[in-house]
Residue, then its C-alpha position, 0 to 999 in steps of 0.5 A: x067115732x073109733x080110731x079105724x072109722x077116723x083112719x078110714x075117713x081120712x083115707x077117704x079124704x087123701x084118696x078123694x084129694x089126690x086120685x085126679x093127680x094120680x090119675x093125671x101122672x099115669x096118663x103122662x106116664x103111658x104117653x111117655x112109655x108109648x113116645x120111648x117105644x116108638x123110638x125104640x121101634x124107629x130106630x133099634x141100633x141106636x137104643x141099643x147102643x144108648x143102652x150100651x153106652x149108659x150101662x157101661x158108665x153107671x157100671x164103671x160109677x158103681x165100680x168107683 
């Protein structure tokens, strides 16, 4: 057996081994995206000012 068939099977083997956990953090990721949408939509001048608020601290962090 070649050095590329080894790879390629062991590829296989991680994908096999992780896919499901992979498949479980973008279900939770899209669920998480959709709740941060809808409370943007909910309530926009609140996000934005939470917007505001955090660019104006992590700019004056970064200005440190």
């Amino acid at each position: 057996m070649s050095t590329t068939d080894v790879l390629h099977e062991k590829g296989r083997e991680l994908q096999e081994r992780f896919a499901p956990e992979i498949e479980n953090a973008k279900r939770e990721l899209d669920s998480l995206n959709d709740q941060v949408v809808g409370f943007i939509k909910r309530r926009p001048v609140t996000s934005l000012v939470i917007a505001l608020t955090a660019g104006f601290v992590i700019g004056r962090i970064a200005s440190r």
